[in-house]
BARORO-98388 format. One line per 4 residues: number of its first residue (from 1); for each residue x, y, z of C-alpha. Coordinates in Angstrom, 2 decimals. Example, Ala and Ser with C-alpha at 12.3 -4.5 7.8 and 13.67 -1.06 7.14 Angstrom:
BEGIN
1> 12.30:-4.50:7.80 ~ 13.67:-1.06:7.14
END
This chain:
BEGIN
1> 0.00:0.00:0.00 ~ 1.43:3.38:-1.16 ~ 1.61:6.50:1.03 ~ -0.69:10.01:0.32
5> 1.27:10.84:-3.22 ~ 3.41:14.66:-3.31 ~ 2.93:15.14:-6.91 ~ 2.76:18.33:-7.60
9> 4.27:19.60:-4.39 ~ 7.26:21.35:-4.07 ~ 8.58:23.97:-1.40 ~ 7.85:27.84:-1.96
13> 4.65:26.84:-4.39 ~ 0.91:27.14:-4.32 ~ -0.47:24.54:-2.50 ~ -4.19:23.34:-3.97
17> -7.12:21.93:-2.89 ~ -6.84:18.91:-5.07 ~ -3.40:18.61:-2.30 ~ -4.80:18.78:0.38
21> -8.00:16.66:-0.72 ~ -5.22:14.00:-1.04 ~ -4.40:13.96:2.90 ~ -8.50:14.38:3.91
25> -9.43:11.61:1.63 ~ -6.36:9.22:3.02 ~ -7.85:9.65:6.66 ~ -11.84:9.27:6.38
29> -10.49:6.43:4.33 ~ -11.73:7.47:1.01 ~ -8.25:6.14:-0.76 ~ -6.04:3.45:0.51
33> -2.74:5.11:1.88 ~ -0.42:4.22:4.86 ~ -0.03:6.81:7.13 ~ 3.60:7.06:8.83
37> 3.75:9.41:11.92 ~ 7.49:9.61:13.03 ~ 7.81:10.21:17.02 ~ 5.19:10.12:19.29
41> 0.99:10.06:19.00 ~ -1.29:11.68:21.16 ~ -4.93:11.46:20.05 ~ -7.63:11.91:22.35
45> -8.47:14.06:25.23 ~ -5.36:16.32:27.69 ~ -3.18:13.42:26.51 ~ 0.93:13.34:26.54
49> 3.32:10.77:24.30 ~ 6.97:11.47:24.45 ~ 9.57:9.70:22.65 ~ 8.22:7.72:20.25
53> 5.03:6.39:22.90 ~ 1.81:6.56:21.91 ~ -1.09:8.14:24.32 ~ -5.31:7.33:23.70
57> -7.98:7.94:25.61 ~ -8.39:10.83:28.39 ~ -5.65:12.39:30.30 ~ -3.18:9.68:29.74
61> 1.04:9.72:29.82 ~ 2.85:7.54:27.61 ~ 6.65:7.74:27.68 ~ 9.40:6.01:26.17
65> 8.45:3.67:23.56 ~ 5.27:2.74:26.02 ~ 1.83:2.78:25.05 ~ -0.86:4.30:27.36
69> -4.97:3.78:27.02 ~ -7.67:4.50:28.87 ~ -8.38:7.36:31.52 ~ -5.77:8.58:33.80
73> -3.43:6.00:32.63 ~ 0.53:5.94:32.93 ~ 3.05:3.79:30.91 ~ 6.38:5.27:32.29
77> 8.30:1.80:31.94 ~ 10.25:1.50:28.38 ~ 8.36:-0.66:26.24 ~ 5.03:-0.69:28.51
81> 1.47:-0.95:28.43 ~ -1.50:0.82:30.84 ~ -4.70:0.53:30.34 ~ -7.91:1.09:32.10
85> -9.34:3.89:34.46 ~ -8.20:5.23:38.08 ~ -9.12:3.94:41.26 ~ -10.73:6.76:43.59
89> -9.95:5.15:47.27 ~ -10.10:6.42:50.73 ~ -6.17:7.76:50.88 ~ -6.18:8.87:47.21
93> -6.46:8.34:43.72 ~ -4.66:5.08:42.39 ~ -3.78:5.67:38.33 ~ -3.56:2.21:36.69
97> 0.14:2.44:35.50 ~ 3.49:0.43:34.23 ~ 6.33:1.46:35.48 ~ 8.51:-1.70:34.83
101> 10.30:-2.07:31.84 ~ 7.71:-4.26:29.56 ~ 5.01:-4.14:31.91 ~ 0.97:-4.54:31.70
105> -1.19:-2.99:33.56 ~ -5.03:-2.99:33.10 ~ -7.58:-2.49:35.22 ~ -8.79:-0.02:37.63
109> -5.97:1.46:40.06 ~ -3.48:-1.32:39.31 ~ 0.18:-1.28:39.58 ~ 2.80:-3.44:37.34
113> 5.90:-2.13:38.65 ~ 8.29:-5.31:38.35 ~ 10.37:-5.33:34.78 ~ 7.68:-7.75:32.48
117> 5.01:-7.73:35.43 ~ 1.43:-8.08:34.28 ~ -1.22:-6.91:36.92 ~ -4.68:-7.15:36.01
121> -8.30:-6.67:37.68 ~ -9.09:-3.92:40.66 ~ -7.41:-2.25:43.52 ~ -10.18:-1.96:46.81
125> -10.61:-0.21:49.94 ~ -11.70:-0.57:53.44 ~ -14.28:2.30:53.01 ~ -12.44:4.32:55.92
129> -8.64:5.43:55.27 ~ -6.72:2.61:53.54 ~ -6.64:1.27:50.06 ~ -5.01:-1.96:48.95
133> -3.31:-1.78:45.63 ~ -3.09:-4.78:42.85 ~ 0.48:-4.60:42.28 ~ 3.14:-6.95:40.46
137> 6.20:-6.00:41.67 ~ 8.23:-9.00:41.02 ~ 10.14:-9.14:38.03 ~ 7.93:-11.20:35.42
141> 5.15:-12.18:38.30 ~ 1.60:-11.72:37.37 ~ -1.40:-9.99:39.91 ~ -4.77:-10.47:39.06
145> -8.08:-10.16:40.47 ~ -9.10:-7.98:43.47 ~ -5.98:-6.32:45.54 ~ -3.51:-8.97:44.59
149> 0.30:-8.50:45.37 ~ 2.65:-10.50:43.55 ~ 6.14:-9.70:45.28 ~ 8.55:-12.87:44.12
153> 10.21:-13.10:40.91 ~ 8.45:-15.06:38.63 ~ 5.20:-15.32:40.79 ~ 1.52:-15.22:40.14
157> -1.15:-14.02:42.75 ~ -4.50:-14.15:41.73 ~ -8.43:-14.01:43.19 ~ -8.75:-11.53:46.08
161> -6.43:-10.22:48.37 ~ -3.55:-12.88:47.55 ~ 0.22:-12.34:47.94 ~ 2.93:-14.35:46.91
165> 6.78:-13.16:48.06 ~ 8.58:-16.32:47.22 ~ 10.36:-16.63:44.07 ~ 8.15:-19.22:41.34
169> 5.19:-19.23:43.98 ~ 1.73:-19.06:43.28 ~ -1.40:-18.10:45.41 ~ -4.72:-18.35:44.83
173> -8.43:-17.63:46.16 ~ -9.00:-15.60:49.27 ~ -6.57:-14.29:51.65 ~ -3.99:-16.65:50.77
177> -0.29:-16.10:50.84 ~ 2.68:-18.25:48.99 ~ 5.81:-16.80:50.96 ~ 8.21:-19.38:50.43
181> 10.09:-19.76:46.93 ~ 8.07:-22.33:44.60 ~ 5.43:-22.97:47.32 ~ 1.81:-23.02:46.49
185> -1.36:-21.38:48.29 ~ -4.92:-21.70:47.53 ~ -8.42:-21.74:49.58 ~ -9.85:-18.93:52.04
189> -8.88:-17.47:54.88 ~ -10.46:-14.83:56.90 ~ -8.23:-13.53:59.30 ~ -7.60:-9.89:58.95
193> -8.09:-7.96:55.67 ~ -4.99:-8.86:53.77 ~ -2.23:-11.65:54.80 ~ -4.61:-13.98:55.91
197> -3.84:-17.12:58.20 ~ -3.76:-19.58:54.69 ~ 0.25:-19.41:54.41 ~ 2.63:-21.79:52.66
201> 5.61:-20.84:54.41 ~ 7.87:-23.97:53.48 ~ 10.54:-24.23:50.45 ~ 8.51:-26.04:47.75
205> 5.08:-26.74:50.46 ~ 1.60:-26.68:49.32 ~ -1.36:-25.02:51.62 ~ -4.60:-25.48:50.87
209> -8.16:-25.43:52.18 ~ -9.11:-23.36:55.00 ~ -6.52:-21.35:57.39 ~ -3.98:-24.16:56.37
213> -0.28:-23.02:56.98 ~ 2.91:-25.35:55.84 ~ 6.23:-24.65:57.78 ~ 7.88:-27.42:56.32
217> 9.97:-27.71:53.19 ~ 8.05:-29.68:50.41 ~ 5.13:-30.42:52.71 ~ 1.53:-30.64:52.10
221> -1.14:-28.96:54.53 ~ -5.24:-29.24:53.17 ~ -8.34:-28.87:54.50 ~ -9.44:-26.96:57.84
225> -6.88:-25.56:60.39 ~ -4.11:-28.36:59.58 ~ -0.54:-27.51:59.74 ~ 2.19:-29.18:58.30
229> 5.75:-27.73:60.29 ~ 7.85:-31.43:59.46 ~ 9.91:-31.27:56.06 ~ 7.50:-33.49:53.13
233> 4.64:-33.69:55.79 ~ 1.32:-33.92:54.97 ~ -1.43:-32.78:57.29 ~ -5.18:-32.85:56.10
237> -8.60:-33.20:57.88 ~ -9.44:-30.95:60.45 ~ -7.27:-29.10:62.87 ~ -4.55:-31.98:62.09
241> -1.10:-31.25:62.73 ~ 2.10:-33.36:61.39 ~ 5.98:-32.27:63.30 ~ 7.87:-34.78:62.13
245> 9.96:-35.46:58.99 ~ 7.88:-36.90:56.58 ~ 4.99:-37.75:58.85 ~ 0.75:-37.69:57.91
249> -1.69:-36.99:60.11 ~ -5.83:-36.99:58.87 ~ -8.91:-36.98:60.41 ~ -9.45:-34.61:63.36
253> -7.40:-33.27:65.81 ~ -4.41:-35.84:65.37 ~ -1.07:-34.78:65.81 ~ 1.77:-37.15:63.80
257> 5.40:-36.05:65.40 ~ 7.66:-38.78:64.98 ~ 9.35:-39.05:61.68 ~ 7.55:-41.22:59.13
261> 5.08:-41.58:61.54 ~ 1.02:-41.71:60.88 ~ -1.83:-40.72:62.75 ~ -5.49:-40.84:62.02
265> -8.72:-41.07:63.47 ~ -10.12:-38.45:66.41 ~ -7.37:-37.32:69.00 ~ -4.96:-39.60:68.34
269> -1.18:-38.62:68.72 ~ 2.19:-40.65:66.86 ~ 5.21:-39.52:68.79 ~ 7.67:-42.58:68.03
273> 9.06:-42.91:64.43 ~ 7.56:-44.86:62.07 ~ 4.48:-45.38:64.59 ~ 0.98:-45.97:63.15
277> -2.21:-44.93:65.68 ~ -6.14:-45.35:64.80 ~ -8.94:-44.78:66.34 ~ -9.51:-42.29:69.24
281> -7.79:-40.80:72.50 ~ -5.09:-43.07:72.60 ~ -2.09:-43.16:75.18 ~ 0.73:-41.98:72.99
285> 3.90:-43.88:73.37 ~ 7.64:-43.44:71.72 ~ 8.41:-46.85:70.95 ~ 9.56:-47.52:67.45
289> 7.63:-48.47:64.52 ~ 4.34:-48.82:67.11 ~ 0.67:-49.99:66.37 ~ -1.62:-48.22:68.64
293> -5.61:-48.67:68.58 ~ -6.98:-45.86:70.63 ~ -10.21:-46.37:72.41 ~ -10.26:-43.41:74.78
297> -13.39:-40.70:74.90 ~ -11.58:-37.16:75.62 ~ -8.38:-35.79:75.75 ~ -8.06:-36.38:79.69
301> -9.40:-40.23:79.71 ~ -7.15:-41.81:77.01 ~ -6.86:-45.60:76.79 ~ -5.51:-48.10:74.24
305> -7.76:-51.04:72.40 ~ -4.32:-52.47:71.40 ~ -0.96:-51.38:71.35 ~ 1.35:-53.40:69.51
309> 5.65:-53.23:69.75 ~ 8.66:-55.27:69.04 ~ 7.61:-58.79:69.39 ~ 4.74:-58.20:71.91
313> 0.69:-57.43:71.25 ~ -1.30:-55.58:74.33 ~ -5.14:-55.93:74.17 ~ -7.06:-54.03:76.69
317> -10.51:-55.30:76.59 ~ -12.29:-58.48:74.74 ~ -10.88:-60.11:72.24 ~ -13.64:-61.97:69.71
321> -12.18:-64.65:67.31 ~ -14.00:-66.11:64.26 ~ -12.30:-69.53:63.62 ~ -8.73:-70.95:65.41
325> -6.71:-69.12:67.72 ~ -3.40:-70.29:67.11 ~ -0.57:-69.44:69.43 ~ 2.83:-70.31:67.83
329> 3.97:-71.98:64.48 ~ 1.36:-71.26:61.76 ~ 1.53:-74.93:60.63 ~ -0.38:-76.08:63.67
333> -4.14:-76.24:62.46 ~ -6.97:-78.50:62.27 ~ -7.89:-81.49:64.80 ~ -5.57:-83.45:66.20
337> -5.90:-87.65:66.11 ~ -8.67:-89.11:68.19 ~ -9.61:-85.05:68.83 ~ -11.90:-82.98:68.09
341> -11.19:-79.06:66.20 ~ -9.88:-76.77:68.36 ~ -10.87:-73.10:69.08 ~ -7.65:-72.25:70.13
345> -3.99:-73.84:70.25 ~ -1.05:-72.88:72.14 ~ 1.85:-74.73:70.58 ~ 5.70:-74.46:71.01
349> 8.48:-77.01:70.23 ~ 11.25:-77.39:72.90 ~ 13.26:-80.81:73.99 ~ 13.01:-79.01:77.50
353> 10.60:-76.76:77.92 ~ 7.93:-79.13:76.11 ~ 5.03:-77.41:74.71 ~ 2.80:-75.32:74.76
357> 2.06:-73.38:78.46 ~ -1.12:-71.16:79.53 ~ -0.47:-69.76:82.22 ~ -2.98:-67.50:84.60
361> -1.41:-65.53:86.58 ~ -2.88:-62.89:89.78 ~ -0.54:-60.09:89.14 ~ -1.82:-58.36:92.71
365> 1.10:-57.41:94.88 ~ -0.82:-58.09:98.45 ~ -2.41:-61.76:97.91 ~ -3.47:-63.15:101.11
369> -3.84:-66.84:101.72 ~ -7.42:-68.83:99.68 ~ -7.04:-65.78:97.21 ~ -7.88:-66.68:93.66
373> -5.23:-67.10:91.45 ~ -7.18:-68.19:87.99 ~ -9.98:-70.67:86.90 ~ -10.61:-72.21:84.19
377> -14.42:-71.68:83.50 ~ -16.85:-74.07:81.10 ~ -20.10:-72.42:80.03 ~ -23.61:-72.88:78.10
381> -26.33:-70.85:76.79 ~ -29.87:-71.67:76.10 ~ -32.20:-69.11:77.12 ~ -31.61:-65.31:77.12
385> -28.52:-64.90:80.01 ~ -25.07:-64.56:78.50 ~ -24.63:-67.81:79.56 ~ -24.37:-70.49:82.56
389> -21.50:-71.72:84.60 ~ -21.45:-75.37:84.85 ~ -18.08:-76.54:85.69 ~ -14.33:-74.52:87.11
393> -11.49:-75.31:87.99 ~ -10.06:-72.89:90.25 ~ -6.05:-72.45:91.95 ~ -5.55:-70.72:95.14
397> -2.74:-69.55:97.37 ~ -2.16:-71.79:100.23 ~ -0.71:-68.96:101.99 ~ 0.47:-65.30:101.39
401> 3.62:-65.42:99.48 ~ 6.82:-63.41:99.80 ~ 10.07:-63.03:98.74 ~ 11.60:-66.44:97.64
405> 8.28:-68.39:99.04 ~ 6.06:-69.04:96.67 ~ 2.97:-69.33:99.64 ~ 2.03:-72.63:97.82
409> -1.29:-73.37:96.22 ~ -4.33:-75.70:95.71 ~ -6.15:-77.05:93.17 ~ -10.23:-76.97:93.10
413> -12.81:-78.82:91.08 ~ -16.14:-77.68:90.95 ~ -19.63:-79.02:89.15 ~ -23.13:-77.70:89.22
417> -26.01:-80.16:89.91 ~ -28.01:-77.95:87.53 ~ -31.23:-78.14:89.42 ~ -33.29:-75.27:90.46
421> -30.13:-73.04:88.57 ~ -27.80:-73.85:91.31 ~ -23.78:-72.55:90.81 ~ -21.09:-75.08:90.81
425> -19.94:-76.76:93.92 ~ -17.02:-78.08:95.23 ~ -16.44:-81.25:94.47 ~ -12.32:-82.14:94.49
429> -9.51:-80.20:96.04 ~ -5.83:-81.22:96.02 ~ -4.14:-79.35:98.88 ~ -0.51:-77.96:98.25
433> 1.10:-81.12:100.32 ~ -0.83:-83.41:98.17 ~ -3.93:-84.35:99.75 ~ -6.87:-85.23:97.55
437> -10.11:-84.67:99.34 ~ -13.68:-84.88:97.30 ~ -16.90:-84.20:99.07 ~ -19.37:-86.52:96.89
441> -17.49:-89.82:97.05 ~ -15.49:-91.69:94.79 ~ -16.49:-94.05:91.76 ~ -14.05:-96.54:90.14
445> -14.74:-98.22:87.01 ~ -12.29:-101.29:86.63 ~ -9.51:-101.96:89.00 ~ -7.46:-99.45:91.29
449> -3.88:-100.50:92.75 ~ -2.63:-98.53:95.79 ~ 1.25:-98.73:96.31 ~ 0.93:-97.08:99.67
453> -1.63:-96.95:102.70 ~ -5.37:-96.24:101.79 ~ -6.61:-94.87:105.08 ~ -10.30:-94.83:105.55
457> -12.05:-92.33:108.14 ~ -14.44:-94.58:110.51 ~ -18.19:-93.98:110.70 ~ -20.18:-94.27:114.00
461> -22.99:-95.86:112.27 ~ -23.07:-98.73:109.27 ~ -25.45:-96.37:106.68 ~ -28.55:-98.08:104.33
465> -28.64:-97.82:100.81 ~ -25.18:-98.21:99.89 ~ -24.29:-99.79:96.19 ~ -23.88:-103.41:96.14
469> -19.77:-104.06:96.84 ~ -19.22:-101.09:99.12 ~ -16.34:-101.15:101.72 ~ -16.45:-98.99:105.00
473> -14.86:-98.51:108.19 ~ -17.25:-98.14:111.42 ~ -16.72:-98.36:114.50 ~ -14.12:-96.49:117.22
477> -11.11:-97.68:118.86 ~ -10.47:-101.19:119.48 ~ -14.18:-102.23:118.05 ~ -13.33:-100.54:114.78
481> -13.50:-102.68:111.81 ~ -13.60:-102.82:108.00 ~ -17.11:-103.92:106.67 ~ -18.21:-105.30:103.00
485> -21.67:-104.70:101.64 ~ -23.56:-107.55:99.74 ~ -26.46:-105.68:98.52 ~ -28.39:-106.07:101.91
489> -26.22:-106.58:104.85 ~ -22.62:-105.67:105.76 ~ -20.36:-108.07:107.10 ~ -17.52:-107.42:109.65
493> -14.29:-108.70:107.60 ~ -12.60:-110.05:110.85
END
């Protein structure tokens, strides 16, 4: 496309109309002509272009190779751009400008003063004395929205009243701020006007949520007033907290501060490394690489379901089994020969310790003499109680023990007759010196040798009724004698 043609023209001569026809018709665009203007442009209302800039619009300033639009614009930075209208806030007016070399600023009242800042969207006030500005001022960083401040080199705040100050970092949403270099806020907060409680303070760390704040480098905080302070934590949940190095805690209020620990569930607290806690209100513990099942109900009435370390398992409570309870090698299942299936199996291998060995054990530090010290209990249900005792077999202390004195012990047998839902009875002891005493009488099926002395207690009187074959002792003193019963007499033996 040619330029407006100067045929015709020449200095110290008439100029005509058909000349300056020529220029009118080239700018309403009657003939196609490019139009070169060499400097600056100023078109528009009170506006100012200075070295080679170019100013539009209504009272704007364009300087040095910038380009300025709007109303009340400024592009003072070399090679920038403003465009927009001012902001009219409590402490002043607020020009949308570009001072930074390269810069973009559009908007109303915004700022991009870092060299190849963008800022975009609206600067606000509190309606009383103090305005907030949308600024970039980091080199290359990007504001956008509603009062954003983009500080760090290369970072990008955006939504409404975001900051970021860390080189690379990035906040987002409400309130946030990304002060660490390449961390990473986004969410609400609503503490305070500006700088809200949402913070991603760590090297690298990501907040997000609500009023989430990572400490750590490279950690991970999300969800509602969870912190993450240990390096490549990760806290989420609700007012979770995770201290040590590379440690999670979710759910609510948990607290995870060993390394690599984990806690989850309500209340519960990890202090050992590599510890793992559920449930709720546990008793914390620093033992290594720890199970805990928390079953308290507050913070001041913790307890522990199950707490599990080294080579030992604590259960606190009942313990329900569907199937075999095997204690020992995991090859030992199933019925043994002429048996029936077990429920449970305690099995160990030893040339001298033999096998396997329950013991029940009173762990009481004062136990006095006939004190319990475990029974072995068989049971039944058939109506609606739990169910009903029918047989034990029960060990007591002969005497109180003490040190090096084990205070002895005795061994009970008891049935119940099961009439009229009576409890079990004693039926067999076995004193600590040996004695065998049984209150209901013996019963021998086939033949019995004694090695020793049988010693039978007399009777004053020969009783009636007695089984066919019965042997007794009546009698006192020198008239005592042994008796044998035929069925319907006894007979004196001598």
């Amino acid at each position: 496309m040619a330029t407006i043609s100067t045929s015709g023209i020449s200095a110290l001569q008439v100029i005509k109309s058909e000349h300056l026809l020529r220029i009118i018709n080239a700018l309403n665009g009657v003939v196609s002509n490019d139009i070169k203007i060499s400097g600056s442009l100023a078109n528009g209302d009170s506006n100012t272009a200075t070295n080679y800039s170019h100013a539009e619009g209504n009272l704007t300033l364009a300087v040095n190779n910038s380009h300025a639009e709007g109303s009340e614009t400024i592009a003072s930075g070399q090679y920038s751009h403003a465009e927009g209208y001012t902001f009219f806030g409590d402490s002043g007016d607020q020009f949308t400008q570009a001072t930074g070399i390269g810069a973009h600023a559009e908007g109303r009242g915004t700022w991009a003063k870092g060299d190849g800042s963008h800022a975009e969207g609206a600067s606000t006030g509190n309606g009383v004395d103090t305005d907030y500005i949308l600024t970039a001022s980091g080199s290359y960083s990007h504001a956008e929205g509603a009062s954003t401040l983009s500080l760090g080199v290369y970072s990008h705040a955006e939504g409404y009243f975001t900051t970021t100050i860390g080189i690379a970092s990035h906040a987002e949403g409400r309130q946030t701020t990304a002060s660490a270099d390449y961390s990473h806020a986004e969410g609400l907060s609503i503490t305070g006007i500006s700088g809200g409680s949402l913070r991603a303070l760590g090297y690298g760390s990501h907040a997000e949520g609500y009023n989430t704040i990572t400490y750590g480098t490279g950690s991970h905080a999300e969800g509602y007033f969870t912190i993450a302070s240990g390096s490549y934590s990760h806290a989420e949940g609700g007012l979770t907290h995770t201290k040590g190095f590379a440690s999670h805690a979710e759910g609510n209020s948990t607290s995870a501060s060993g390394d690599y620990s984990h806690a989850e569930g309500l209340g519960t607290v990890a202090l050992g490394t590599y510890q793992h806690v559920q449930g709720q209100f546990n008793i914390s513990s620093s033992d290594t690489s720890a199970f805990i099942h928390g079953n308290g109900t507050s913070t001041s009435n913790r307890s522990n379901l199950i707490f599990a370390s080294g080579s030992e398992v604590q259960v606190t409570g009942s313990l329900s089994v569907s199937g075999t309870l095997r204690v020992g090698p995991t090859t030992v299942l199933g019925a043994p020969t002429y048996g029936v299936t077990p429920q449970a199996i305690l099995a160990f291998s030893s040339s001298t310790a033999g096998g396997g060995t329950l013991d029940l054990r009173n762990t009481s530090t004062d136990i006095a003499a006939g004190e319990f010290l475990g029974t072995i209990q068989f049971s039944g249900k058939d109506d609606q109680s739990v169910a009903y005792s029918m047989v034990q077999i029960r060990a007591t202390a002969n005497y109180a023990p003490n040190a090096g004195d084990s205070g002895g012990g005795n061994l009970k047998f008891y049935t119940s007759p099961g009439i009229g839902g009576n409890p079990p009875y004693e039926r067999m002891a076995i004193s600590a010196s040996g004695l065998v005493n049984m209150t209901s009488g013996l019963v021998v099926t086939g033949s019995t040798t004694i090695n020793n002395i049988l010693t039978l207690v007399p009777t004053s009187s020969l009783p009636i009724g007695q089984p066919t074959g019965s042997f007794i002792v009546s009698g006192s003193g020198a008239n005592c004698k042994p008796y044998f019963y035929n069925g319907t007499t006894w007979t004196a033996l001598f």
